[in-house]
C-alpha positions in Angstrom: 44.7 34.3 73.8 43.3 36.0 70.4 45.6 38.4 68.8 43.9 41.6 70.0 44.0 40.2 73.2 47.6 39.8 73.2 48.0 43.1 71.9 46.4 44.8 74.6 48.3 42.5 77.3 51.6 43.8 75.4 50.5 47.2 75.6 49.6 47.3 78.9 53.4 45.7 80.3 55.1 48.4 78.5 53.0 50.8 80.3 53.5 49.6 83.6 57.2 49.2 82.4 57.3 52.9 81.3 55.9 54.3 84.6 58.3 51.9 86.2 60.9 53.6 84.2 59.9 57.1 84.8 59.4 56.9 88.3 62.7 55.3 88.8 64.1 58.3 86.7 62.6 61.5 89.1 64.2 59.7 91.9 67.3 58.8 90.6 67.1 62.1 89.8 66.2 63.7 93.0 69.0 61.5 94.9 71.4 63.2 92.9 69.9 67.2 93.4 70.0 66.7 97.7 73.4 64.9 98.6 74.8 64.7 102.0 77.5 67.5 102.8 81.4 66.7 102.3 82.6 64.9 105.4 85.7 66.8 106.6 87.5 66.6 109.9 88.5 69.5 111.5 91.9 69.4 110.9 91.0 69.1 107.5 88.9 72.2 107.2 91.5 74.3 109.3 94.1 73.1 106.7 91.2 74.5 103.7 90.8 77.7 105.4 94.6 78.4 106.3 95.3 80.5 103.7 92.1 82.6 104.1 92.2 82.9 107.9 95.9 84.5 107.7 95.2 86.9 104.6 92.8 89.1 106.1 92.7 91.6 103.7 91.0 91.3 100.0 89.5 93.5 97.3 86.3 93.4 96.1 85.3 94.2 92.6 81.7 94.7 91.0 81.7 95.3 87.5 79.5 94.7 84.9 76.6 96.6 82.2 75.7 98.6 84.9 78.8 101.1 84.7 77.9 102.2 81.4 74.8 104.1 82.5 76.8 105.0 85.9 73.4 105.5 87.9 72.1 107.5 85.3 68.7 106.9 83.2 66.9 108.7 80.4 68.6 111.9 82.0 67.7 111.2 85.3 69.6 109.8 88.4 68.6 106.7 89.9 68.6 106.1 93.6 70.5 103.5 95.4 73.7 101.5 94.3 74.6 101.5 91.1 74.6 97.5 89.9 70.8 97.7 91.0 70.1 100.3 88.4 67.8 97.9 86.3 65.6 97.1 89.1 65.5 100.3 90.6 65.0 101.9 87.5 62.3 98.9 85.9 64.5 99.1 83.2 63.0 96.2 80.9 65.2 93.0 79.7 65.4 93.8 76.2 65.9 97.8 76.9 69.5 97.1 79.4 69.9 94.2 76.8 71.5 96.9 74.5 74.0 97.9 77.0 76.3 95.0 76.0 76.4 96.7 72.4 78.4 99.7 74.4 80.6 97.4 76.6 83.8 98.2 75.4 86.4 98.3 77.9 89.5 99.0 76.0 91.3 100.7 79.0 91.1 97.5 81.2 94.5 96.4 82.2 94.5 93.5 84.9 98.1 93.5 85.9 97.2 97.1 87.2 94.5 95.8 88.9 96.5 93.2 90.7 99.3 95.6 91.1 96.8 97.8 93.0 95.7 95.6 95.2 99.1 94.2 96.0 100.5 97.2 96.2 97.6 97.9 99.3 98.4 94.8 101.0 95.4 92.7 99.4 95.9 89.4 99.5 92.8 88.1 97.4 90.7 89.5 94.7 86.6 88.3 94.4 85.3 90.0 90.9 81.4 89.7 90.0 81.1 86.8 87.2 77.6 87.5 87.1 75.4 89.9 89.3 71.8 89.9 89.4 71.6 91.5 85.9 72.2 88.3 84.8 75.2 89.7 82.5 78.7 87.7 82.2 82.2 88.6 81.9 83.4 85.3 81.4 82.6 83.0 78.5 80.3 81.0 78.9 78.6 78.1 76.9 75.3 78.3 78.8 74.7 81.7 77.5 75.2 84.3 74.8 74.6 87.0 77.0 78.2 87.5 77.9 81.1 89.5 77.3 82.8 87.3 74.6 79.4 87.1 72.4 77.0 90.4 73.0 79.8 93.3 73.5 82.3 94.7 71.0 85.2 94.0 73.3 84.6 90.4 72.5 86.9 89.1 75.0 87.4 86.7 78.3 87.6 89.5 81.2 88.1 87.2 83.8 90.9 84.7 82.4 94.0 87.3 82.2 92.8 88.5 86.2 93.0 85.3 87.2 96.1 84.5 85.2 97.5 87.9 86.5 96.6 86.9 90.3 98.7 84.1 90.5 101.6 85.8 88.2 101.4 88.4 91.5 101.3 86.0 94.3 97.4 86.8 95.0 94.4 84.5 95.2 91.5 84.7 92.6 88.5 84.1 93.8 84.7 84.8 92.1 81.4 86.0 93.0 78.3 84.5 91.6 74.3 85.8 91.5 71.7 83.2 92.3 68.9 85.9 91.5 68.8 86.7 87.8 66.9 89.0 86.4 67.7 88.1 82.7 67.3 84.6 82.9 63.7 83.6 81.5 63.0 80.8 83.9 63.1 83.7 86.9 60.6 86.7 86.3 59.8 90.2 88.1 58.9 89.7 91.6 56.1 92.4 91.2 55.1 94.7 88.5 57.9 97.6 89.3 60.9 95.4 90.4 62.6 92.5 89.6 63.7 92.1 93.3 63.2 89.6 94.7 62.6 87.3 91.4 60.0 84.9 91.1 60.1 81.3 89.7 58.2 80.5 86.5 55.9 76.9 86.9 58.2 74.1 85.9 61.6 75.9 85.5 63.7 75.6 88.2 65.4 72.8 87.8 66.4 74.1 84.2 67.6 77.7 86.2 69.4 75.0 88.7 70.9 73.1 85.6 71.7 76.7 84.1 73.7 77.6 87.3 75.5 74.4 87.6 76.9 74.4 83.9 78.1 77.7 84.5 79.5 77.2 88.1 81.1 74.4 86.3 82.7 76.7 83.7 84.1 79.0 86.2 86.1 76.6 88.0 87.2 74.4 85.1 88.5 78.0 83.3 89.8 80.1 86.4 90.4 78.0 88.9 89.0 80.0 91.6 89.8 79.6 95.3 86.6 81.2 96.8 83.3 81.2 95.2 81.0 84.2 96.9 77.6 83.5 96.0 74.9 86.6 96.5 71.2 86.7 95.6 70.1 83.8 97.6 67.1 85.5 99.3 63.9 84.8 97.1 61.6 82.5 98.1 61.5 80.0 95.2 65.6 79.1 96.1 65.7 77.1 99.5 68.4 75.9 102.0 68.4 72.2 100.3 69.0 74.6 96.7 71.7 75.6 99.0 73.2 72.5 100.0 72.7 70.9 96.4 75.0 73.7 95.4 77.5 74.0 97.9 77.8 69.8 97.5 78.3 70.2 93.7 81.2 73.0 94.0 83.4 70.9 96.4 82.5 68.1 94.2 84.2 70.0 91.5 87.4 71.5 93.8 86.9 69.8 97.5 89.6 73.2 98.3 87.5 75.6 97.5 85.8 77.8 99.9 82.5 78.7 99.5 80.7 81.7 101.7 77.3 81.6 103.1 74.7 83.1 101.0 75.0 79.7 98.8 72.5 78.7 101.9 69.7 80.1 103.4 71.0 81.2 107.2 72.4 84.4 106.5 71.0 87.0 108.6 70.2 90.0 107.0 73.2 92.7 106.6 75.0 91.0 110.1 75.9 88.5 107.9 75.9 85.8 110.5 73.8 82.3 110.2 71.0 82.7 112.2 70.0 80.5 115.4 71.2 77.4 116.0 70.5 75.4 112.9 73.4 74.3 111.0 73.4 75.8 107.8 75.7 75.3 104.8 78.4 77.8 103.7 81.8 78.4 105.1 82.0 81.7 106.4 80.1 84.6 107.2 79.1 87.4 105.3 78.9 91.2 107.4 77.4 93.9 104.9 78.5 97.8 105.3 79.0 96.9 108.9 81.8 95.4 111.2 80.2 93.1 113.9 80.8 95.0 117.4 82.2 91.9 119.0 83.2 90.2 116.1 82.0 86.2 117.0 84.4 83.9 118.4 85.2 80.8 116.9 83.2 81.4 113.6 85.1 82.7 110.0 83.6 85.8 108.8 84.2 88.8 106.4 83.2 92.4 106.5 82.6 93.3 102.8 82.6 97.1 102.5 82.2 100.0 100.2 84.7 103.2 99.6 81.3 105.2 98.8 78.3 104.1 98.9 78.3 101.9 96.1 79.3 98.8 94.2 78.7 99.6 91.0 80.6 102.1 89.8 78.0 105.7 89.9 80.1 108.6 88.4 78.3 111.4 91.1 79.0 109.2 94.1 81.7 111.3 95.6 80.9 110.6 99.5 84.6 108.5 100.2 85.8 107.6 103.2 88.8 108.5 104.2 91.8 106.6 103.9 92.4 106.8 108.0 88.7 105.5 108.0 89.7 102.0 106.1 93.0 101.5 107.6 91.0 101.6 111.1 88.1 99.5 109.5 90.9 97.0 108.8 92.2 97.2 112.0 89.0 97.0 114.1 87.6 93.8 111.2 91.4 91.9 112.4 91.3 92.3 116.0 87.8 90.7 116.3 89.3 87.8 113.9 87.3 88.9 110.7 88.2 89.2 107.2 88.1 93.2 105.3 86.9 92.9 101.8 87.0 96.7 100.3 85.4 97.2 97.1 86.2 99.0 93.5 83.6 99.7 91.2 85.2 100.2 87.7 84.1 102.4 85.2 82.9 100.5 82.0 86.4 101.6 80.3 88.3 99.5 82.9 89.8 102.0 84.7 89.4 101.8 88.7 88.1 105.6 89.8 91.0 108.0 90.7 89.9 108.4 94.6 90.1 104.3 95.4 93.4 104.1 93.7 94.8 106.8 96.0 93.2 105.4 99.4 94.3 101.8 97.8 98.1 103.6 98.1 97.8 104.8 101.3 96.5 101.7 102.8 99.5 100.1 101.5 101.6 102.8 102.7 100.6 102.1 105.8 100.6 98.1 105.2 103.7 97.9 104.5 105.3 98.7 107.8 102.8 97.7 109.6 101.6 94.6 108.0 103.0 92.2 110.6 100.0 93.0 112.9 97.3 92.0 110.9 98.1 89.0 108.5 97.7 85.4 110.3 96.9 87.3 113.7 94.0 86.2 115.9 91.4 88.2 117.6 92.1 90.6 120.3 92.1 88.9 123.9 91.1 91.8 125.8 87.8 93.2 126.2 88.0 96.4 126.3 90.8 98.8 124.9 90.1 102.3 125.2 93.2 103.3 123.2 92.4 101.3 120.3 92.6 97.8 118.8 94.6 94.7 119.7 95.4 91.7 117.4 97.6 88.7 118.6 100.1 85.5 117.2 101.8 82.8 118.8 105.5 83.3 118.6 108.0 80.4 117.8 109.0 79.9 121.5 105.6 79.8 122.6 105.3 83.2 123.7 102.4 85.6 122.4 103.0 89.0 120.7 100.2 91.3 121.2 99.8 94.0 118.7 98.6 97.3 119.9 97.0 99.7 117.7 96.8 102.9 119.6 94.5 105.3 117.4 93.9 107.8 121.0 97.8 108.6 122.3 98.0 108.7 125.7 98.6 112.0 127.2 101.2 111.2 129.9 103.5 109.0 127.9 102.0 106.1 129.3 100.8 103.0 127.4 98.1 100.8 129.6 97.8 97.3 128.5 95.8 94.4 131.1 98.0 92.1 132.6 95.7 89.3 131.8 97.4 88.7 128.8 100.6 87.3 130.4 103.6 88.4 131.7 105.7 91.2 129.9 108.7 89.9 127.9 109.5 93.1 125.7 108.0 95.8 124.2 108.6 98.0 120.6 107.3 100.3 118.0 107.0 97.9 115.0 107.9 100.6 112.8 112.0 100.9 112.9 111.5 98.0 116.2 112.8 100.7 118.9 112.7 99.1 122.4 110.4 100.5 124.7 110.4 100.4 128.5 107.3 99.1 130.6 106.7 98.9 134.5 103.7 96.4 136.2 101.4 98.7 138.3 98.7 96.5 140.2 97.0 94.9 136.8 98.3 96.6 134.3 101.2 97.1 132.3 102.7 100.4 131.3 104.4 101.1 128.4 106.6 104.2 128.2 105.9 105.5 124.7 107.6 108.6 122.7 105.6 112.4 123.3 103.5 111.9 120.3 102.2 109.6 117.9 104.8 108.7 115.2 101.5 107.4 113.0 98.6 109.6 113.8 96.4 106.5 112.3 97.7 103.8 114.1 100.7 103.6 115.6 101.4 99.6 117.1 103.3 99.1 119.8 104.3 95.3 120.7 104.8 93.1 123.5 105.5 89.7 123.9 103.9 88.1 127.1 104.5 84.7 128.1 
């Protein structure tokens, strides 16, 4: 063979040796994006969702650049909820760029935080490590646009809550935007919005890479026990993006819980997965709304404003009452659901005046009456005309039914179905005073005091067998 020949046959190997090479690469690579979901019995994933089933009650906080303008642009106020100011406002990157030059939250105390949400009978709190902005309050190597490297306050907001959290006895947990509209592999969906993002040619798998380091980050640093994802609805993300992720966070912490916007199935503001398809995520995610039967045999969580926003908008003043969100709680708990109640701080730290005071008078309330909603299961009756029901299996085998009368019977007279069991004994739960009760045909009465001791809710118990 002459030299040049030899040079060409030489050539020519490492070629097919190189395509050999890179071919092998994309699909090692590709069998390690789509992996098959954890295997986990179902003993196994009651024992991972124990602690969330029984809590039933958690705060929700949305924080981030977006309080500094507080709904408020160039002098004028912007429409809708306040963490979407950017897009609702086409507020371009490098304009609400500069906003991390006036984060400087200097008032932000986390024990108070926890202590307010404790002190309401919250049992978990999910904080925004990154919403759609793209902007991070934790510290993050993937980035400089975070709170330790582009704001004055120059510190880790989401190490001393989490630190704090477990100081009080409450689970931290995260939330976590898919959609990014900082990010330069994602781009404006049209030429006014950002909503819902776009994908530029070629860049996914670096935005994919991007979210994994910092997924990553979060749990290695805070340790969180739910992550919440939320932007999951442009077209460019799909339910296998969905499954990659959810597989690489239980990777990470096989404990952790993870909601179901990571997928595709979620549907719309009910929240629910949609048909019958088998989509990834753990539990589902109600918006603004509590489901009117609830949905037996499924986890969910009602996540719900004070106002009518996130974000904190400082001429938002439209609160619901406090009666309102102890009834919320109590309607979310007797159709087996989770209540997670948002805060929108301002961007000093401070949670706004009215929450704090409905915060206390949930936990007012809480506090004697906290029995009949932590680790109780959905109401067994159908209808209750008085007001709500939740329920526990007692020791002995019996069931206490907890009765949350928000209507007080005229006549003194408490009807409850007698398809619940057969009366054992009945009380008020606040100061456990006995109570008599008769059968009459299928019903059992309960002879309660003149008036309502709690115009909210008062419960009343009984134990069937």
């Amino acid at each position: 063979m002459s030299p040049r020949r030899m040079i060409l046959a030489t050539l020519l190997v490492g070629l097919v040796m190189t395509t050999a090479v890179s071919k092998g690469d994309q699909t090692a690579d590709r069998s390690t994006k789509v992996r098959s979901l954890p295997k986990e019995t179902k003993a196994q994933r009651d024992a991972r969702m124990r602690w969330w089933r029984e809590a039933r009650f958690g705060m929700f906080i949305h924080w981030g650049l977006y309080a500094i303008p507080a709904g408020t642009w160039k002098g004028k106020q912007i429409p809708g909820i306040g963490e979407w100011i950017m897009d609702r406002a086409n507020i371009p990157v490098e304009e609400y760029e500069k906003l991390a030059a006036q984060f400087n939250p200097i008032k932000y105390n986390p024990a108070e935080w926890v202590r307010i949400a404790k002190n309401a009978g919250m049992k978990y709190i999910v904080i925004t490590s990154k919403h759609h902005d793209g902007f991070c309050l934790f510290d993050s190597k993937a980035t400089t646009y975070d709170v330790v490297d582009a704001t004055p306050y120059g510190k880790d907001l989401l190490k001393p809550l989490s630190e704090e959290c477990r100081k009080q006895g409450l689970k931290f947990c995260t939330y976590y935007s898919i959609m990014d509209w900082h990010h330069p592999a994602q781009m404006r969906g049209s030429e006014k919005r950002y909503n819902p993002t776009k994908m530029r040619p070629g860049r996914k798998r670096e935005y994919m890479d991007y979210m994994k380091q910092q997924l990553r980050e979060i749990i290695e640093q805070y340790d969180p026990a739910v992550l919440w994802f939320d932007g999951e609805w442009p077209a460019w993300y799909t339910e296998e993006d969905g499954r990659e992720i959810y597989t690489y966070v239980r990777s990470l912490k096989p404990s952790i819980i993870i909601n179901n916007r990571v997928g595709k199935g979620r549907k719309g503001m009910e929240g629910f997965n949609k048909g019958d398809r088998q989509y990834v995520g753990d539990f589902g995610t109600p918006e603004q709304r509590i489901p009117p039967t609830g949905l037996p045999g499924v986890d969910w969580e009602s996540c719900m404003t004070m106002n009518r926003t996130w974000g904190y908008k400082s001429y938002d003043h439209d609160w619901k009452s406090a009666e309102t969100l102890i009834r919320n709680l109590i309607d979310i708990a007797s159709k087996g659901g989770n209540y997670l109640l948002n805060v929108g701080p301002t961007a000093e730290g401070l949670i706004p005046q009215p929450s704090v005071e409905r915060l206390a008078r949930i936990g007012q309330w809480m506090k004697t009456n906290g029995e009949s909603i932590y680790a109780t299961q959905a109401s067994p009756f159908e209808k209750t005309p008085w007001g709500r029901c939740t329920q526990k299996k007692l020791a002995n085998g019996n069931r206490r039914l907890y009765l949350h009368v928000f209507h007080w019977p005229n006549d003194g007279k408490l009807r409850v179905p007698t398809s619940a069991g057969n009366p054992q004994a009945a009380f008020l739960l606040a100061g456990k005073k006995p109570l008599t009760f008769e059968r009459q045909d299928d019903a059992v009465l309960i002879s309660v005091p003149p008036s309502a001791p709690d115009p909210v809710a008062t419960v009343v118990v009984l134990d069937v067998k």
